[in-house]
N, C-alpha and C positions, 0 to 999 in steps of 0.2 A: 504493500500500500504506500503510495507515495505518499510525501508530507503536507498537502494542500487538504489529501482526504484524511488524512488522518486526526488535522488539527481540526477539521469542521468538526469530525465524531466526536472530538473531546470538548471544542466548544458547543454542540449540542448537549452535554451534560451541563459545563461551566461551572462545576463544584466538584469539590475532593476532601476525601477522609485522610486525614495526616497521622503517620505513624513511624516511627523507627528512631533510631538514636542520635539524630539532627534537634540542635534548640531551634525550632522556626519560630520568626518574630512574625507574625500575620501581618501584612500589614492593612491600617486602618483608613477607609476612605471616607472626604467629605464631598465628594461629587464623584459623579458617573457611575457606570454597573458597581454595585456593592455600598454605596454609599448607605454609611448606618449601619450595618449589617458585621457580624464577625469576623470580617475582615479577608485577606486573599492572599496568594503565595503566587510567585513566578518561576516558573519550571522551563527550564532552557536546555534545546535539545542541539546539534550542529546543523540543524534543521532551523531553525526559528524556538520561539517566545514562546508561552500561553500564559494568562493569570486566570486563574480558578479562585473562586470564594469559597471559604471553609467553610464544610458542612459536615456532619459527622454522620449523616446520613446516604452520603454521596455513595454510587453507585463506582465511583473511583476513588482510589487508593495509592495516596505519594508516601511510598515508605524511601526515609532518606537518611543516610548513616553521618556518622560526624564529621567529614570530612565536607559536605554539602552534595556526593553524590546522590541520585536519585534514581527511583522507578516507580514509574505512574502505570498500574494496571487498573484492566478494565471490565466490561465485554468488550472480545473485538482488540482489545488497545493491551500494549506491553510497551513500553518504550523507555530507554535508560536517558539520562541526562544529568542537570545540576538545579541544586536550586539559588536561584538569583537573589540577590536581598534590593529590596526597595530603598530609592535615596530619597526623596518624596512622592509617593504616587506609585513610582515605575522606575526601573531602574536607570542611572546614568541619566535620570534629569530632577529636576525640582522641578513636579508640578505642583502647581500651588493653590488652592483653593482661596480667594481673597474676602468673598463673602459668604459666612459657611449660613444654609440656610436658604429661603426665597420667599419673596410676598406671591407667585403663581405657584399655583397648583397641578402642573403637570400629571397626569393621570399614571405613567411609567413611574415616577422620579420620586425616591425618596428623602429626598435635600429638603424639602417644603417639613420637613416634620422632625426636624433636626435641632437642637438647640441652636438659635441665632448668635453668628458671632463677627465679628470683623479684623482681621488682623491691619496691622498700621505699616506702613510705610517702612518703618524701621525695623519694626519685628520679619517682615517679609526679606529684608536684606540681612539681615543677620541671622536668616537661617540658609540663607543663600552662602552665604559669606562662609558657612563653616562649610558647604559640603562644596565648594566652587572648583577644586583640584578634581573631583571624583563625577562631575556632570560635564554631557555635552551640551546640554541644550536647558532655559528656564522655562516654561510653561506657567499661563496664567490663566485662571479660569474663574467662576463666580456663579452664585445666584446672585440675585437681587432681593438688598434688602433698601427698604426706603424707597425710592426710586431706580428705572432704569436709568435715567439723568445721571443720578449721584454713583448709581452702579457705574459707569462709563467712567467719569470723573476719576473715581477711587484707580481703575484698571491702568488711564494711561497718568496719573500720578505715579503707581508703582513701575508701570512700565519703563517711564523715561529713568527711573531711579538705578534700575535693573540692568538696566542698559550698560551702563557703565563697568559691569564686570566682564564687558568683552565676550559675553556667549550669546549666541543664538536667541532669541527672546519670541515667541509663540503667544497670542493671547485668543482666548474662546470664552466670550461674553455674550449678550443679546444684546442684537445691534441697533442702533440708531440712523438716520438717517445721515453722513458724514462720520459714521466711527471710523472706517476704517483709514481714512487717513489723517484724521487726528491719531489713529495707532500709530499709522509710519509715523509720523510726525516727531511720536514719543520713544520712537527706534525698535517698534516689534517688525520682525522679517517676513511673517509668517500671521494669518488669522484663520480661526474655527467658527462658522457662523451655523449651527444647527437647523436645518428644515427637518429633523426628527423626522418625519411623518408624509410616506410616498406620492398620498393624494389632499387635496385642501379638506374633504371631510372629516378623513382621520384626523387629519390637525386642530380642523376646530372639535372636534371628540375629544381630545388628547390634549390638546394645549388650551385651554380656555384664556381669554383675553389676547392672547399673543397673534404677533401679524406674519400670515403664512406669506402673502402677496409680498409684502417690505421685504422681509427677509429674502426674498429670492432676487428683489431689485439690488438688493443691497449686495449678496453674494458676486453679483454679476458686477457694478461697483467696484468691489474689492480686486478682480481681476485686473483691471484695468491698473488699478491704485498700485498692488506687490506683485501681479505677472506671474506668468502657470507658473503650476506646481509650487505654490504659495498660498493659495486658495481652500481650505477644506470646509466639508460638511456632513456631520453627522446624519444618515438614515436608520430610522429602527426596525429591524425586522422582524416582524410577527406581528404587528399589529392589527392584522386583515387585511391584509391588503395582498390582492392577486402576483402573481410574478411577472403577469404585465405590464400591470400600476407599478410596479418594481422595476423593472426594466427601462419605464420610459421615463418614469426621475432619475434614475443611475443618467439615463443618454442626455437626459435636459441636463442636469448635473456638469457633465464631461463635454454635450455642446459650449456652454458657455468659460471651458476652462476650469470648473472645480472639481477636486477631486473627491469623489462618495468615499466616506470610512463606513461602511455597513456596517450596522453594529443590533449581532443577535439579540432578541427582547430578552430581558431578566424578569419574568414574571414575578408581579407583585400583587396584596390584598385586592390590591384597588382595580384589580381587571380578574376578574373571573374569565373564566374559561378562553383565558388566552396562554399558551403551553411556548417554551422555547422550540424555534424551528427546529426542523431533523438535520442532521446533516448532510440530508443529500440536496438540502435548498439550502442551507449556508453554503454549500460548494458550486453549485449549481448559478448563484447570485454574484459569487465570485470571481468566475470563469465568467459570467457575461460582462462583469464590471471591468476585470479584464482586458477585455475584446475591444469595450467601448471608450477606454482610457488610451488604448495603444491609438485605433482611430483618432482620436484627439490630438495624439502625440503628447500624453500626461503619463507621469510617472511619477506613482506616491514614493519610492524608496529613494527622490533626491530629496525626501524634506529633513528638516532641521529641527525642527521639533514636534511636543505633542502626540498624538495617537498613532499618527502612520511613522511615526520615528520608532516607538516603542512597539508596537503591533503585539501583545497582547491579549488586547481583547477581540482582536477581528482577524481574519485572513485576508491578506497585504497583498495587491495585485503585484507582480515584477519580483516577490519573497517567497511569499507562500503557495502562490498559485502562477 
C-alpha cells in the first residue's frame, strides 16, 4: 500500500491508543481538529507526518519505546516510524493561537466553548523567542473575541512584531475587506482565509453570521496581494456535501490560484449523524485536488508555513499523494 493510501486509512480513524515505554507529552490545542479535546501526538514515518488525537478508545495503537521509536497498528495498518514532539501546535513551527476562544458559533468548531483568552504582544514573542533556533516557520491564527475589527488589529500588531525574528510568518484569521495587505504590510508571507464549507448552504448551516461571498472575494484578493502558492484555504470534508460540490470548490479554489488544504471532519456533539469520511474519499478528494493544482500550476509543498508546511492533519498534494 502506498503512502497517500495508507495515510487516508489512518486519517479516517484520526485517533490512537498510546502505549509503550515513551513519556508522550500530548500535545494541547486551542484551534483546529482537537481543539479542547485530550490532546494529539505526531507520528512521523520516511513517508510523511500524521497527528492523531488521543483517544483510549481508538481503534489504533502507537506503542513507542524510549528512545521515541514507534509503531502504529491497526486494521489494515502496521507501520514503524518516530514520534515527533510539538514546538507549538506542530512540529518545527510556533503556531500560535492569538485569541483563544470566538464570539461565532461555528457548528464543526470547538474554540467557541473554550475559556476566552488573549495573549499580548509580548507574551507571543517570548514564546517565540525561546523556541526561535528549533522552528522554521511562525504561524498565527485566532478566533474572535470582541470584534473581527479588533481580531485583525491584534493579528497584524503581532504580526509586524514577529517579523523581526527573521522566519517565515503565516497568518489565518477571518478576513476583512483589505486584511490581506495590511498583512503584507505587517510582513506575513503567506495567508489562510477558510471557506470551511464546499457549497454557500452548508456554510450558512455551518457558519452562522459569517460571509461565504466576502471570503471568497477576499481569497481571490489575496492572490493578487502575496502570489500563488501563498494563498491557502481550509475545506471541511464530510459535511454533506457530494464529491461534486467537492470537486468544483477544490477547481474554483485552484482557478483563482489558492491552494485547498482539505481537511477530514472531526465529528462533534453538535452535528449528529455526521461520521469522518472513509478513506477511500479522503484519497479519492486528494488525487482530484491533485490533478487540479498541477493544472493550475500550484504546489502546496513550496509553502513556508502553516498547514500545508506541517501536513498532518491532511494529505499534501506533490507529498502525500
Amino acid at each position: 500500500m502506498h503512502w497517500g493510501a495508507l495515510k487516508a486509512r489512518i486519517l479516517a480513524c484520526g485517533t490512537v491508543r498510546l502505549t509503550g515505554t515513551c513519556r508522550f507529552h500530548p500535545e494541547q490545542s486551542t484551534a483546529g481538529p482537537g481543539a479542547g479535546g485530550s490532546g494529539s501526538i505526531f507520528f512521523t514515518t520516511p513517508h510523511g507526518r500524521i497527528r492523531l488525537a488521543v483517544d483510549e478508545q481508538s481503534s489504533l495503537t502507537l506503542t513507542a519505546d524510549a528512545d521515541g521509536s514507534a509503531r502504529l497498528t491497526g486494521p489494515e495498518i502496521d507501520v514503524c516510524g518516530r514520534i515527533e514532539e510539538a514546538v507549538y501546535h506542530c512540529p518545527r513551527q510556533a503556531y500560535i493561537t492569538l485569541s483563544e476562544g470566538c464570539i461565532f458559533s461555528c457548528r464543526y468548531c470547538a474554540v467557541p466553548t473554550l475559556p476566552k483568552r488573549i495573549k499580548t504582544t509580548e507574551e507571543v514573542c517570548a514564546m517565540i523567542a525561546e523556541v526561535a533556533d528549533d522552528i522554521d516557520a511562525i504561524s498565527l491564527t485566532s478566533g474572535v473575541i470582541g470584534s473581527v475589527e479588533e481580531d485583525e488589529a491584534r493579528a497584524i500588531t503581532v504580526a509586524h512584531a514577529v517579523a523581526g525574528f527573521g522566519i517565515p510568518v503565516g497568518v489565518s484569521i477571518y478576513p476583512l475587506p483589505g486584511t490581506p495587505q495590511r498583512l503584507k504590510d505587517a510582513g506575513a508571507c503567506e495567508v489562510k482565509f477558510n471557506i470551511e464549507a464546499a457549497t454557500p448552504a452548508l456554510f450558512q448551516n455551518m457558519c452562522p453570521g459569517l460571509d461565504y461571498a466576502g471570503t471568497w472575494a477576499i481569497l481571490k484578493e489575496s492572490v493578487d496581494i502575496f502570489g500563488r502558492n501563498r494563498v491557502f484555504s481550509n475545506v471541511i470534508l464530510g459535511l454533506g456535501e457530494t464529491d461534486t460540490e467537492m470537486e468544483a470548490c477544490i477547481r474554483r479554489l485552484t482557478d483563482i490560484g489558492v491552494i485547498p488544504v482539505i481537511r477530514p471532519l472531526a465529528p462533534t456533539p453538535s452535528l449528529p449523524g455526521l461520521t469522518r469520511p472513509p478513506a477511500e474519499r479522503i484519497l479519492r478528494m486528494a488525487v482530484f485536488a491533485k490533478k487540479e493544482l498541477t493544472k493550475a500550476e500550484l504546489d502546496p509543498t513550496q509553502a513556508k508555513t502553516m498547514c500545508s508546511l506541517c501536513g498532518g492533519c491532511d494529505l499534501v498534494a506533490g507529498r502525500d499523494v
